[in-house]
DOTI-115202 format. One line per 2 residues: number of its first residue (from 1); for each residue z, x, y of C-alpha. Coordinates in steps of 0.05 Angstrom, whole numbers, always signed. Each point is the difference from the previous one (the first is absolute). Layout:
NUM> Z,X,Y; ...
***
This chain:
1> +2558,+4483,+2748; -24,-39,+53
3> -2,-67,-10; -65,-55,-6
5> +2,-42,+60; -22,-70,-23
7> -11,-69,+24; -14,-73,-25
9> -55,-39,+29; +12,-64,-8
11> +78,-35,-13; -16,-58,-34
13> +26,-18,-73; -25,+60,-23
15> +3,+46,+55; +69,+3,+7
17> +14,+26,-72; -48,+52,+17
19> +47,+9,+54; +66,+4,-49
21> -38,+44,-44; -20,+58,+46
23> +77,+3,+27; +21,+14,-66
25> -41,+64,-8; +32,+62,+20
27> -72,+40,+13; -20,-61,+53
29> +21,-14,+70; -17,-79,+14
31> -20,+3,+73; -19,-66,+17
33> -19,-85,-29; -65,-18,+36
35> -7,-78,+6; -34,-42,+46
37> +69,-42,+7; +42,+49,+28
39> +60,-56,-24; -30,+17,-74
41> -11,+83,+8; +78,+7,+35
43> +41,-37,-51; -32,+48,-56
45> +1,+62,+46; +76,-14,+22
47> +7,-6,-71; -15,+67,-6
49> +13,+35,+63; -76,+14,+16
51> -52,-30,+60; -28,-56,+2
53> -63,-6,+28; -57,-57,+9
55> -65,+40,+1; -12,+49,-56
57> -46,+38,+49; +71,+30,+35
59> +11,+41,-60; -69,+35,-5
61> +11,+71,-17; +73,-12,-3
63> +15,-12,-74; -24,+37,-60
65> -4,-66,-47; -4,-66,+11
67> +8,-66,-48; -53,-55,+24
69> +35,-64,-18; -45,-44,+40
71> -56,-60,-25; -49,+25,-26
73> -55,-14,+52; +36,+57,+40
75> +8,+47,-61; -66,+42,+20
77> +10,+12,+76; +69,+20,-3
79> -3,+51,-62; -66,+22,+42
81> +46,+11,+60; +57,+37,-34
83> -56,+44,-49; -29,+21,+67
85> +62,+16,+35; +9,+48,-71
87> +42,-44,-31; +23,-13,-66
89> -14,-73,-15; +25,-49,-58
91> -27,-70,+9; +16,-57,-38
93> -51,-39,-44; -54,-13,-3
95> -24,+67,+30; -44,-36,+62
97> -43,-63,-7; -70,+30,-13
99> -23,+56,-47; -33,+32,+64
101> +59,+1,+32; +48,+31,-51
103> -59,+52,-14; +13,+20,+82
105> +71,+14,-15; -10,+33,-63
107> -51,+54,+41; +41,+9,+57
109> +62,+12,-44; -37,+55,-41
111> -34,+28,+66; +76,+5,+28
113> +29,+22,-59; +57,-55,-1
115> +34,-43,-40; -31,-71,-7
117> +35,-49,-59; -3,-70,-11
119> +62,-39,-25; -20,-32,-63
121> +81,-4,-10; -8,-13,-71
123> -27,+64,-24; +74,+13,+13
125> +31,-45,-43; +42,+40,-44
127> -34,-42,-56; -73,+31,+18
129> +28,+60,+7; +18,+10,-65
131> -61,-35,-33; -39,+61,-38
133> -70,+6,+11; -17,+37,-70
135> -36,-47,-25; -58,-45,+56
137> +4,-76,-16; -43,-34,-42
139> +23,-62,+25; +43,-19,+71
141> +29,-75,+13; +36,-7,+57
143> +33,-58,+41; +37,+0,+60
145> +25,-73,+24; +42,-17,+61
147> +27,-55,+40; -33,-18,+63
149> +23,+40,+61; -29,-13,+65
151> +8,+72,+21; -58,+30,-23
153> -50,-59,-3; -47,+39,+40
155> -33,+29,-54; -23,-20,-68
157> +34,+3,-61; -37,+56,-23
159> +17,+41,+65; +67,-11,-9
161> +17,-7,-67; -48,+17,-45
163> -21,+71,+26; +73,+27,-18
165> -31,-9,-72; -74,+14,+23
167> +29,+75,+20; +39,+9,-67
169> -57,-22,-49; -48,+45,+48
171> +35,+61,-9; +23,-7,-73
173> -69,-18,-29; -29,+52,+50
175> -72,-27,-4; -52,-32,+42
177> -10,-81,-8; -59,-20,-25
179> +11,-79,+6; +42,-39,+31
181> +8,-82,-9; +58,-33,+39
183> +14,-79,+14; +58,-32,+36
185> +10,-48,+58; +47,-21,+56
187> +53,-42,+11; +59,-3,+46
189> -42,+46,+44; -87,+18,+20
191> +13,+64,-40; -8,+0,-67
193> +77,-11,-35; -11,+12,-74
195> -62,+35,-26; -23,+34,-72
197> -34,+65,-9; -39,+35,-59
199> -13,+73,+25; -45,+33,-52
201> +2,+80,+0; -55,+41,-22
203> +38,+37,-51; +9,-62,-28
205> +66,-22,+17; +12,-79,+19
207> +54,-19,+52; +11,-72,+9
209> +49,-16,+65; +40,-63,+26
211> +26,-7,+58; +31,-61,+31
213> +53,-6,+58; +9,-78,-13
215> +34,+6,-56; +73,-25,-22
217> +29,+60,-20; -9,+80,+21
219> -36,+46,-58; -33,+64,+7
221> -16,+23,-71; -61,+47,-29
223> -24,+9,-79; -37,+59,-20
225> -33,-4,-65; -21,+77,-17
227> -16,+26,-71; +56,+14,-24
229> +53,-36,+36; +13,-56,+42
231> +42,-1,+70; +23,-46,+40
233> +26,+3,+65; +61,-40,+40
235> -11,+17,+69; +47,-56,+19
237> +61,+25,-40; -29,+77,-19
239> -6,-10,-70; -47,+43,-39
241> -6,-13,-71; -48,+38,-43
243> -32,-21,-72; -25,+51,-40
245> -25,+13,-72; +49,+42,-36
247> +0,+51,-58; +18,-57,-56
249> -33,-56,-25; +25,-69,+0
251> -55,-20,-51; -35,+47,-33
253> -54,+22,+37; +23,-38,+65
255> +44,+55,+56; +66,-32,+17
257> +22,-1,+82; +45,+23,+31
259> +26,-23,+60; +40,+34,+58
261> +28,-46,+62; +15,+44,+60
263> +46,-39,+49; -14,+41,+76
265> +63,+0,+53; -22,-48,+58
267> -14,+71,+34; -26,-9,+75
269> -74,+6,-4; -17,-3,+61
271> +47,+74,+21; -36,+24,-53
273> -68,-15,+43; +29,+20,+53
275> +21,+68,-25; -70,+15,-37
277> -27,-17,+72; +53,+56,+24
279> -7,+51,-50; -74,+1,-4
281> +0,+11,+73; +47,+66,-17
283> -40,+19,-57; -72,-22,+14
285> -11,-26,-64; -39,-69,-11
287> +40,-62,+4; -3,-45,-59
289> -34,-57,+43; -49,+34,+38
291> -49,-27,+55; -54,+3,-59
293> +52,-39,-49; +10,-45,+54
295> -79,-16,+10; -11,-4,-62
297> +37,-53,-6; -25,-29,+67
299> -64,+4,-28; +14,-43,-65
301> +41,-50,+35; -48,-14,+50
303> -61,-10,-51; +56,-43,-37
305> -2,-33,+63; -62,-17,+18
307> -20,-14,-75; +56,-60,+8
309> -36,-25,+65; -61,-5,-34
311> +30,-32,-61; +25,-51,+52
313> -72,-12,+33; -39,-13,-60
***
């Protein structure tokens, strides 16, 4: 079978796992590392025996699929770029930095019939993966707190932590918003650092999400409350543990739970992206984080966003 040929855009932090990732799999062919700093793009590419390359534009028409591993301000042109050229394009999140221009990529994707997925890498946690959807929350609490790191203080703390749990709630409550009320504030940086959001679902359901990166310690957790159990969610150290009513009583009239505690191998999810990406390429199937996953969350985020700036105003 002839094999995928692929290439990063971008070797930063990130970039160059992408990198590591598409060597590993057999079906792809990793042709070339694009980075401005050709110093940064050859010690990944002589890593792995591929090109390296300082303008993406050299490889129009030459790869199948790309990886856009670049900030997000360049997101939109170069998945434009690559879906014109036909193609296959998974770009990191967020999606783009407007609604109008993720809608773009979304339409020419379609129009071209390619490929285009956003990596919300959590929806690969082995942790999510096994979460069950037969039962929609009632009820979703999540935090996710992190040290500071300078690296990605160009954005918010809602653009880049927050909308890993933004994406998850969207698609397992799976219903339009019809209120949102969010505060927070800065402080090591002019972004806002630690924020608090109540997203209030039509159907009913009520999320309420933390997300700080100036905290002292790392956690990523998630509580669904549904009507007959309750889940929560270890992202950090894929734990799922699930609390359900069972078939006795532990008073009369009043269900006993039961509880089951699912410990997930540390697994790699970001092959497992990578692969999706890959196979639903072969098999023209949706990917699990498609351009309209990825706006939606966009979408929420940003009114997150600017909700938070007014906060700050008045």
């Amino acid at each position: 079978m002839k094999k995928l040929k692929c290439a990063v855009i971008g070797s930063g932090y990130l970039g160059k796992f992408h990198a590591e990732k598409y060597a590993l799999i057999p079906a792809c062919e990793l042709v070339a590392v694009v980075d401005i700093d050709i110093v940064a793009a050859k010690v990944v590419a002589d890593k792995h025996r591929c090109m390296a390359v300082t303008d993406y534009h050299a490889l129009l028409g030459k790869v199948d699929a790309v990886s856009i591993v670049v900030p997000t301000t360049l997101h939109y042109q170069v998945a434009k770029d690559f879906l014109m050229a036909g193609a296959h394009v998974l770009v990191e999140k967020p999606i783009t930095v407007t609604v109008a221009e993720a809608d773009e990529l979304i339409a020419l994707a379609q129009a071209k019939h390619l490929v285009l997925q956003v990596g919300h890498l959590e929806r690969f946690n082995p942790a999510v993966l096994g979460l069950d959807q037969e039962e929609k929350p009632l009820f979703i609490e999540a935090h996710r707190l992190a040290p500071f790191n300078p690296r990605a203080n160009d954005v918010s703390v809602v653009l880049d932590l927050m909308i890993h749990d933004i994406d998850i709630i969207l698609a397992l409550v799976d219903s339009d918003i019809a209120r949102i009320d969010a505060s927070g504030t800065p402080v090591l940086t002019k972004g806002t650092d630690i924020a608090n959001v109540r997203l209030l679902f039509k159907n009913g359901c009520v999320a309420n999400v933390t997300a700080s990166r100036i905290s002292m310690k790392l956690e990523r957790k998630m509580r669904l409350f549904r009507p007959s159990s309750y889940v929560s969610v270890d992202f950090q150290n894929r734990v799922l543990t699930k609390h359900r009513t069972g078939s006795k009583e532990m008073f009369p009239g009043i269900l006993e739970i039961e509880t089951e505690e699912t410990i997930f191998d540390s697994g790699d999810a970001l092959l497992a992206e990578i692969q999706h990406f890959v196979s639903c390429i072969s098999t023209g199937e949706n990917p699990l984080v498609s351009g309209i996953a990825g706006r939606r969350a966009l979408a929420t985020a940003i009114k997150i966003g600017e909700l938070l700036a007014q906060s700050r105003v008045s």
